[in-house]
Structure formats: structure tokens, C-alpha cells
BALOBA-1460 file (C-alpha; in Angstrom, 3 decimals):
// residues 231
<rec num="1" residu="x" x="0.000" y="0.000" z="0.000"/>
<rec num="2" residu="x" x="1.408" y="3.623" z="-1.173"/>
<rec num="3" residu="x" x="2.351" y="6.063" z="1.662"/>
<rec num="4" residu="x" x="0.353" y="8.920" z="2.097"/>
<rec num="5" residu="x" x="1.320" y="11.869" z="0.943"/>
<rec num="6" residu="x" x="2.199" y="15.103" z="3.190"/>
<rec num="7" residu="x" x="3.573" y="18.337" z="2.261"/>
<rec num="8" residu="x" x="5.484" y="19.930" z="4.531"/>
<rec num="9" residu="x" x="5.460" y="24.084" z="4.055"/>
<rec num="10" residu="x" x="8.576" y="25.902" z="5.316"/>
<rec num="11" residu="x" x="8.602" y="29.661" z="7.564"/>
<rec num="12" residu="x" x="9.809" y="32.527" z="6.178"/>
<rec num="13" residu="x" x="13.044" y="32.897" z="5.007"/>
<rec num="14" residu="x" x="13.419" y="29.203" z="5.624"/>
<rec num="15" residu="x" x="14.295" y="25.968" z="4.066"/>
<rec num="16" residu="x" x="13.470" y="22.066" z="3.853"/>
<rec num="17" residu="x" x="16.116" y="22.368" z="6.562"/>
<rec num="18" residu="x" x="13.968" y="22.938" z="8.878"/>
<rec num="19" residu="x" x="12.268" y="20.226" z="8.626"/>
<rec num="20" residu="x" x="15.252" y="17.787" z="8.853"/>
<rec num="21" residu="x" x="14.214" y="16.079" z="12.298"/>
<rec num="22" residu="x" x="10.351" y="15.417" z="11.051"/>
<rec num="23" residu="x" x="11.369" y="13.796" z="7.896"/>
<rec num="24" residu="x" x="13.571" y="11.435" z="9.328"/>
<rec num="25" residu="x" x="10.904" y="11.025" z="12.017"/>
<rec num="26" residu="x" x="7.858" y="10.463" z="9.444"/>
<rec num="27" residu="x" x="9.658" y="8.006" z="7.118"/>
<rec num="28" residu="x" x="7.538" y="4.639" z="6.905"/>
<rec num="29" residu="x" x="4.551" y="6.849" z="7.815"/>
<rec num="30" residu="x" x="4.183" y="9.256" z="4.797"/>
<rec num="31" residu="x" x="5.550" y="10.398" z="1.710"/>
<rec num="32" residu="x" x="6.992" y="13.527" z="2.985"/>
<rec num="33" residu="x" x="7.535" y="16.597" z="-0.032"/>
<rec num="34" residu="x" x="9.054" y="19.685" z="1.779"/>
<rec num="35" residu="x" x="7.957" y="22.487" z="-0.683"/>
<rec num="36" residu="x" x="10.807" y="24.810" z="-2.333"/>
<rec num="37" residu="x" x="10.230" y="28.547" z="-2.206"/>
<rec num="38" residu="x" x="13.174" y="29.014" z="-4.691"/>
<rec num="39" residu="x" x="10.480" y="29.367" z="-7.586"/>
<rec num="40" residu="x" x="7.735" y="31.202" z="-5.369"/>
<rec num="41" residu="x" x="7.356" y="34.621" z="-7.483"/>
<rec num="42" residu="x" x="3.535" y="35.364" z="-8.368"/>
<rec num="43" residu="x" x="1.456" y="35.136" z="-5.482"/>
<rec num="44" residu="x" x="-1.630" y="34.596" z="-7.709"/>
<rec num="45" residu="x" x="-0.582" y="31.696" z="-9.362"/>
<rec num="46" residu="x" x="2.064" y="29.593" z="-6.727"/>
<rec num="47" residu="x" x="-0.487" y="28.102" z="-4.781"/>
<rec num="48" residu="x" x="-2.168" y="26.613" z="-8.002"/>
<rec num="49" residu="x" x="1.244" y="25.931" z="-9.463"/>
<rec num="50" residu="x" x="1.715" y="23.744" z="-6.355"/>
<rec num="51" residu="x" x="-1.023" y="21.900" z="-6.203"/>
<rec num="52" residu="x" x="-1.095" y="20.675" z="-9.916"/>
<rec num="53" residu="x" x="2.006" y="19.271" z="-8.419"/>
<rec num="54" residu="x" x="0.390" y="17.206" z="-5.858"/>
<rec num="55" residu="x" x="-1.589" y="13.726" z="-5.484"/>
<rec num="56" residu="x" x="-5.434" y="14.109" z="-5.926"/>
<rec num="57" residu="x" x="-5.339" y="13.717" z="-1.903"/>
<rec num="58" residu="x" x="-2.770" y="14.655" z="0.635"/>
<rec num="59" residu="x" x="-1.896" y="16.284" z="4.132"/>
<rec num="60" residu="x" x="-0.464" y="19.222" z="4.609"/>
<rec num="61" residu="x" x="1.367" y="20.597" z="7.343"/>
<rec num="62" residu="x" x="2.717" y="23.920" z="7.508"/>
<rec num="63" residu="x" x="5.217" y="26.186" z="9.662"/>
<rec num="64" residu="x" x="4.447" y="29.772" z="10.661"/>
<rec num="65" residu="x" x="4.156" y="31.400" z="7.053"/>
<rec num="66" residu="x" x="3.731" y="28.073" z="5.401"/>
<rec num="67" residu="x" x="0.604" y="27.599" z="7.846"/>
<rec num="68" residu="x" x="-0.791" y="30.695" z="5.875"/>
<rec num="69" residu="x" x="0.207" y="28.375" z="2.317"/>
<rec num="70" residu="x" x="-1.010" y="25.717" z="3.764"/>
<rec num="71" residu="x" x="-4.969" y="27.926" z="4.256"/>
<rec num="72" residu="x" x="-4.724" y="28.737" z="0.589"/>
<rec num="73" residu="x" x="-4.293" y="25.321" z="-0.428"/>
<rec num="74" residu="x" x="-7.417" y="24.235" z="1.272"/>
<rec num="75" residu="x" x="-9.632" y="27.134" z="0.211"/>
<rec num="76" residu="x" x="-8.781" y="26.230" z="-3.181"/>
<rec num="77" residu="x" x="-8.794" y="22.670" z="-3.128"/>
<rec num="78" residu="x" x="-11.144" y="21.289" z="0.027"/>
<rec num="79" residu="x" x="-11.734" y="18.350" z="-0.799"/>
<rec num="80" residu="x" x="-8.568" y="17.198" z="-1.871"/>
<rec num="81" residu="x" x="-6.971" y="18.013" z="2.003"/>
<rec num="82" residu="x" x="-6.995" y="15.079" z="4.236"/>
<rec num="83" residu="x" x="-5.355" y="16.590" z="7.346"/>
<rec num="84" residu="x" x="-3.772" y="19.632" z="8.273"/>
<rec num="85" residu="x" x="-1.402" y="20.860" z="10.798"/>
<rec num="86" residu="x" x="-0.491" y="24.500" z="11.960"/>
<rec num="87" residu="x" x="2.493" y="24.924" z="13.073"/>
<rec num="88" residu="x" x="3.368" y="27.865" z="15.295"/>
<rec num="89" residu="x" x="1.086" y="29.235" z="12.661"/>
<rec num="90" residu="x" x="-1.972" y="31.289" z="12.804"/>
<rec num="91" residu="x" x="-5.696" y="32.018" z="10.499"/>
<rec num="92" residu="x" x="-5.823" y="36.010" z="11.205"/>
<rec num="93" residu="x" x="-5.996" y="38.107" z="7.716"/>
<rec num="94" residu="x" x="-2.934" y="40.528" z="7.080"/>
<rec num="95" residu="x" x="-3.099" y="43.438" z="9.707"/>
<rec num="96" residu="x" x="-2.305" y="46.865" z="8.982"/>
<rec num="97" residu="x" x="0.194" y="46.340" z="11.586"/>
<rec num="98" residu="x" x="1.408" y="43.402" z="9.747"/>
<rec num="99" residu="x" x="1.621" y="44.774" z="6.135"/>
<rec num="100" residu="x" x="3.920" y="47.834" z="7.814"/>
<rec num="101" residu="x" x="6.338" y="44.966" z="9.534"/>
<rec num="102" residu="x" x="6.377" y="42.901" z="6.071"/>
<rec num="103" residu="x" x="7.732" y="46.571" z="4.403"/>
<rec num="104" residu="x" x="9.594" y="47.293" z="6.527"/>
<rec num="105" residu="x" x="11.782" y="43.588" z="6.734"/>
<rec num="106" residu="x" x="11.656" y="43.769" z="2.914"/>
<rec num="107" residu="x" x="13.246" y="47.451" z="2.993"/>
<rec num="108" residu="x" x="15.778" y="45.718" z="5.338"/>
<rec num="109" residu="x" x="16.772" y="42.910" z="2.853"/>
<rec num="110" residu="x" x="16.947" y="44.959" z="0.300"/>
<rec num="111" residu="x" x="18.926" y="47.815" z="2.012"/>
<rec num="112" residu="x" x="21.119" y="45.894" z="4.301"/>
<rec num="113" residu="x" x="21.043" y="42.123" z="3.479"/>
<rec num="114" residu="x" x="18.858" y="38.962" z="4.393"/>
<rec num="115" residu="x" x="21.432" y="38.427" z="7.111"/>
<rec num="116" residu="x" x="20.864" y="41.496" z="8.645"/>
<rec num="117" residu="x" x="17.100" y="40.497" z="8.531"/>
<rec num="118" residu="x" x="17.995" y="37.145" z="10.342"/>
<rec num="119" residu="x" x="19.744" y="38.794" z="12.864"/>
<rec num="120" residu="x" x="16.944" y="41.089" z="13.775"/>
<rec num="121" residu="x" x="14.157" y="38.221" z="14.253"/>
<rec num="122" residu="x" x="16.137" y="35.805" z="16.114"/>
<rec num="123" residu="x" x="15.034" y="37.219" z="19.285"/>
<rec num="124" residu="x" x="11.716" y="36.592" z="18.961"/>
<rec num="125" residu="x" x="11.973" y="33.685" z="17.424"/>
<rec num="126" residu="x" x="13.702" y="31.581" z="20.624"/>
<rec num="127" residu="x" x="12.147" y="31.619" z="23.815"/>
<rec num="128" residu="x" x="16.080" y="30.131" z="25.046"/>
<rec num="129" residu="x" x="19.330" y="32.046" z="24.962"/>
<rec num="130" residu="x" x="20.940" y="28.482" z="24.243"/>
<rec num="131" residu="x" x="18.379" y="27.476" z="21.637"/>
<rec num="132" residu="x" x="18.570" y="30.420" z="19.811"/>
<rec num="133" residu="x" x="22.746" y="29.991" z="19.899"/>
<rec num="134" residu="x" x="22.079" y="26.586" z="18.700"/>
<rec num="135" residu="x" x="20.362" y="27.361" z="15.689"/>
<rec num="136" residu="x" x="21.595" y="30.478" z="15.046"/>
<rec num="137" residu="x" x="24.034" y="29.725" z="12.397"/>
<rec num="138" residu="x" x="21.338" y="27.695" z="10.004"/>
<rec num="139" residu="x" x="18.366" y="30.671" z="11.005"/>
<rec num="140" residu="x" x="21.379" y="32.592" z="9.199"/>
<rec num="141" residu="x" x="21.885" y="30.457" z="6.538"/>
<rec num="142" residu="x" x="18.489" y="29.312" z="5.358"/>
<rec num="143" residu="x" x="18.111" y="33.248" z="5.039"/>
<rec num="144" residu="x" x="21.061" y="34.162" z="3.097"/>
<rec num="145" residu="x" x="20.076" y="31.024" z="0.583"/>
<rec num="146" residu="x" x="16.359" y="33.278" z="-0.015"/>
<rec num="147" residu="x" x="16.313" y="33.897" z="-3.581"/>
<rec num="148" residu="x" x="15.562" y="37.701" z="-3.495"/>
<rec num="149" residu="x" x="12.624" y="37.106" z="-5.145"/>
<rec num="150" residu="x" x="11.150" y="34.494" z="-3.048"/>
<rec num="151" residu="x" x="11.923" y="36.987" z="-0.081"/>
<rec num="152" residu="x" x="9.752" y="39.571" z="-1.690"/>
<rec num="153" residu="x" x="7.217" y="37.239" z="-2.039"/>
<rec num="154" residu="x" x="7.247" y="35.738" z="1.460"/>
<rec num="155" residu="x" x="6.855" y="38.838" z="2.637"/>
<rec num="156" residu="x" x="4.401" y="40.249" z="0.284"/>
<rec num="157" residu="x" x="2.017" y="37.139" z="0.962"/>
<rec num="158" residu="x" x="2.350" y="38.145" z="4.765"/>
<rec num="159" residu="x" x="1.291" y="41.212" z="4.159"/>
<rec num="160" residu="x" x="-2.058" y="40.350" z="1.658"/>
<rec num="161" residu="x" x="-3.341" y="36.991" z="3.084"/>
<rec num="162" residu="x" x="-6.802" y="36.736" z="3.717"/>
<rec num="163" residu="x" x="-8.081" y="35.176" z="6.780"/>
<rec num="164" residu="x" x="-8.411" y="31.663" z="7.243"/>
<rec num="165" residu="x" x="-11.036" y="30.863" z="10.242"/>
<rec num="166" residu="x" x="-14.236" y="30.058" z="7.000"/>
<rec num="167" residu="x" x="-11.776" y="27.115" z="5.663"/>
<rec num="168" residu="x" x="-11.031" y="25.524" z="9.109"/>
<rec num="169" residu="x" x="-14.634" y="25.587" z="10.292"/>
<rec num="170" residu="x" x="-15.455" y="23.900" z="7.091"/>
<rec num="171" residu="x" x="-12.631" y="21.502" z="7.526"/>
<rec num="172" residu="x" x="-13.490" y="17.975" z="8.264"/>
<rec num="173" residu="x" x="-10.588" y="16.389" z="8.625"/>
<rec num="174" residu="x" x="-8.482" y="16.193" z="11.107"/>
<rec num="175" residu="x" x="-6.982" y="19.491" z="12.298"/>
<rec num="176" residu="x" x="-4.070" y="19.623" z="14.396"/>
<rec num="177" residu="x" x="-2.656" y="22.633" z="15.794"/>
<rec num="178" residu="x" x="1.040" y="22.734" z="17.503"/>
<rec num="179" residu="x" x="2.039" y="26.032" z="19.536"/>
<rec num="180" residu="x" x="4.584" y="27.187" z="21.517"/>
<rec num="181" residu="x" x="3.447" y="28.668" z="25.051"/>
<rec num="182" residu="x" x="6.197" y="31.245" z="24.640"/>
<rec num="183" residu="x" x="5.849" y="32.026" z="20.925"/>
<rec num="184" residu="x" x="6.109" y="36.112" z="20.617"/>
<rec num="185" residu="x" x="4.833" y="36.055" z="17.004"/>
<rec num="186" residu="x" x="2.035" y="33.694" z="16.692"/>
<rec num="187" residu="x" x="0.741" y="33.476" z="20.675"/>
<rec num="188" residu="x" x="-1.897" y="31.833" z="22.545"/>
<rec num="189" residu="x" x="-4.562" y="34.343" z="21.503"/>
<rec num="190" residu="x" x="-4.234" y="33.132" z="17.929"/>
<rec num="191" residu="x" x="-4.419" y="29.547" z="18.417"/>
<rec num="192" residu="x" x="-7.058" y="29.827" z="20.401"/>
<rec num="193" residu="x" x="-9.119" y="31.546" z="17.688"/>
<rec num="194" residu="x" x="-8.458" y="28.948" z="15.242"/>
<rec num="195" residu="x" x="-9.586" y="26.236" z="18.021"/>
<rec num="196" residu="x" x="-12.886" y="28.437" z="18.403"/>
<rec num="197" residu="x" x="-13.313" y="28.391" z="14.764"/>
<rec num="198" residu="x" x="-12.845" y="24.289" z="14.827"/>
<rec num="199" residu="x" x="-13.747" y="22.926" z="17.895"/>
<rec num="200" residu="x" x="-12.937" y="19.508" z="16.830"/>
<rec num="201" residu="x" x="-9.557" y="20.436" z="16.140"/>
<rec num="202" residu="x" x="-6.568" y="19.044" z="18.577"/>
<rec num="203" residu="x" x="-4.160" y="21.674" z="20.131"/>
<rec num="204" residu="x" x="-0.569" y="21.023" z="21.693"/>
<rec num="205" residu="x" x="0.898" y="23.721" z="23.497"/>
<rec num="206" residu="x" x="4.299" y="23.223" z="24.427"/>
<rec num="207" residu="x" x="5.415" y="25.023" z="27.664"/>
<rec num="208" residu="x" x="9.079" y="26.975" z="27.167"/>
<rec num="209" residu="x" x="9.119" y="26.918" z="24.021"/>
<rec num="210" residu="x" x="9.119" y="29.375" z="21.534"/>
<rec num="211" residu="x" x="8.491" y="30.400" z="18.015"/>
<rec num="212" residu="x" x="10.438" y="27.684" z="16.092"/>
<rec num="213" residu="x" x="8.457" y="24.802" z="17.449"/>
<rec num="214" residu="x" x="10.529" y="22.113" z="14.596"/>
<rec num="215" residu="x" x="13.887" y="23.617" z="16.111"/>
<rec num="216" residu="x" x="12.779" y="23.908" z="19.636"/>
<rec num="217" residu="x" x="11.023" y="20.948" z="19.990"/>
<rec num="218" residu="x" x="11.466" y="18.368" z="17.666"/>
<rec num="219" residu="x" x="10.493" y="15.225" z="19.194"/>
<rec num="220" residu="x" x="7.036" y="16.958" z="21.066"/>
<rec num="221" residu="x" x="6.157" y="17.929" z="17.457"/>
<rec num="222" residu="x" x="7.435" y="14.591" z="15.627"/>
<rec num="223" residu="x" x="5.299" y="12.578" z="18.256"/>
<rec num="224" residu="x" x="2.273" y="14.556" z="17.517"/>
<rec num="225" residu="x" x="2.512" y="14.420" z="13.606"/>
<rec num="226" residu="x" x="2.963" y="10.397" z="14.241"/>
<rec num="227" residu="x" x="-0.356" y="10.380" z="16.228"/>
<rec num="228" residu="x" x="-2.668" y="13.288" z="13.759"/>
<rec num="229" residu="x" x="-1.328" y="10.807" z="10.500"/>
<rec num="230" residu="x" x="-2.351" y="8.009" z="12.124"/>
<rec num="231" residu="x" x="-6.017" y="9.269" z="12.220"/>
């Protein structure tokens, strides 16, 4: 019998790397495709693009920014979804407080570098000193490897998305939603709202831990992707 397929949807500025320890932690379980931003370029059409791509059914599971990819893949394509999974993600439409943070990283990149950019979020993303030391130097890297493009992108997607909360009440499936208690940029508020939009959905909050939940706490979230493909 063929795996099931699950697409795994990377942060911002971030790579399949970051997604090292579940892959090696899902093999035998799924068919895991980590999607590549290096082509992402017009926002109108890379969602479609992707899912032409894709199995007539799969799960998708998706990281901060790639939670907001993975929304627009099941607005567009319900019934193909099995599961989904946000990851230190959140369903809130693009804030005018948001769309001035998105320029204003993007003027960054483009005036002083994606490293600069990398070394400007890493305090928020960490809830540890030593975690954020420990990852420091791929954060770093999986910026500096951003296409420009794909940066622009990113950030313009931030900055445009629509809500999500209609898609995951009309989700079926199973919904799983993975959080860290001490995550600065996607907090407790928000995953609460998506659990009030889908009651039914499962929610792991992960005490001392911060933004980068696949960094932070790898085995917590490899463990709870086991048990939500299992379903």
C-alpha cells in the first residue's frame, strides 16, 4: 500500500532544513515533499502551481508562514486536504500592523542584506538564549540562501493573506494545531481563535518553548505528527 502523501510548508526565510528532524521522524509513515520557495514569485498563481504538483489527496502541514500556504491550499482545493497541521502558525488576515512589519523587513533585505534580517528576528523567534545559539548559524543560513525574489514574495504574501477561520470551520478532517506557550509572534490568543473556529480540532501547546516549534522541539512535534497521521 502507497504512503500517504504530506507536504510539509517551510517559515519565512526558511528551508526544507527545517524540517530535517520530522522527515527522518515520518519516514515509513508518509511520503513527505518539503515544498521549495526558490520558484515562489507570483502570489496569484504559486499556490495553483503547487497543487497541480500534488496527489489528488494529501496532508499538509505547515510552519508559521507556510501555515498561511497551507490555508490557501485548502480554500482552493477542500476536498482534496486530508489533514492539516499549523504549526506555530496562525488564520488572522494581514493586519495593517502586519503589512507595515512585512515593508519594513523587505526594505531591510533589500537595504542591508537577508542576514541582517535574520539577525533582527532571532530574538523573537527563541524563547532560550541556548536554543537560539544553537540554531543560530542555520536561522542565518536558510536566510542568506532566499532567492531575493522568493523573499519579496514571502513577505508580500504576509502582508495580503486573507483570513483563514471560514476554511477551518469547514474543515473535516483532522486538524491539528502545535504552539509554543512562549511564541512572541504567533501566541496563545491566535491559536485559540483557530480552536474556536474548529472545535474539533486538537491543540498542543508546548510550555518553554518558543516560536520555532521544529527547532525547539522536535520530538514533542514529531510525536504529535505520528499520532494526527495516524487518524
Amino acid at each position: 500500500m502507497a504512503l500517504p502523501t504530506l507536504v510539509m510548508i517551510p517559515g519565512t526565510l526558511c528551508d526544507a532544513r527545517v524540517f530535517k528532524r520530522q522527515k527522518e521522524a515520518l519516514r515509513g509513515a508518509a511520503n513527505v515533499v518539503i515544498v521549495d520557495y526558490q520558484a515562489l514569485r507570483d502570489l496569484g498563481q504559486w499556490a495553483t502551481q503547487l497543487l497541480r504538483k500534488l496527489p489528488p489527496q494529501f496532508s499538509v502541514a505547515g510552519f508559521s508562514l507556510g501555515g498561511l500556504w497551507a490555508l490557501e491550499l485548502l480554500r482552493q482545493a477542500p476536498e482534496r486536504v486530508q489533514r492539516i497541521a499549523m504549526i506555530a502558525s496562525n488564520a488572522q488576515a494581514a493586519s495593517p500592523r502586519g503589512q507595515r512589519k512585512s515593508a519594513w523587513l523587505w526594505k531591510m533585505w533589500r537595504d542591508r542584506g537577508p542576514g541582517e534580517v535574520a539577525k533582527h528576528v532571532k530574538p523573537a523567534y527563541f524563547h532560550h538564549e541556548s536554543r537560539r545559539g544553537t540554531h543560530a548559524v542555520l536561522v542565518h543560513d536558510m536566510a542568506l540562501r532566499t532567492p531575493r525574489k522568493a523573499a519579496f514574495a514571502e513577505f508580500a504574501w504576509a502582508a495580503q493573506r486573507p483570513a483563514g477561520f471560514a476554511a477551518l470551520a469547514a474543515f473535516e478532517g483532522p486538524l491539528l494545531i502545535v504552539s509554543g506557550a512562549k511564541d512572541r509572534l504567533c501566541p496563545p490568543a491566535m491559536q485559540h481563535a483557530m480552536v474556536t473556529a474548529q472545535p474539533r480540532s486538537q491543540w498542543l501547546e508546548l510550555p518553554r518553548v518558543g516560536h520555532f516549534v521544529p527547532l525547539e522541539a522536535p520530538a514533542r512535534l514529531n510525536q504529535a505528527l505520528l499520532r494526527w497521521m495516524a487518524q
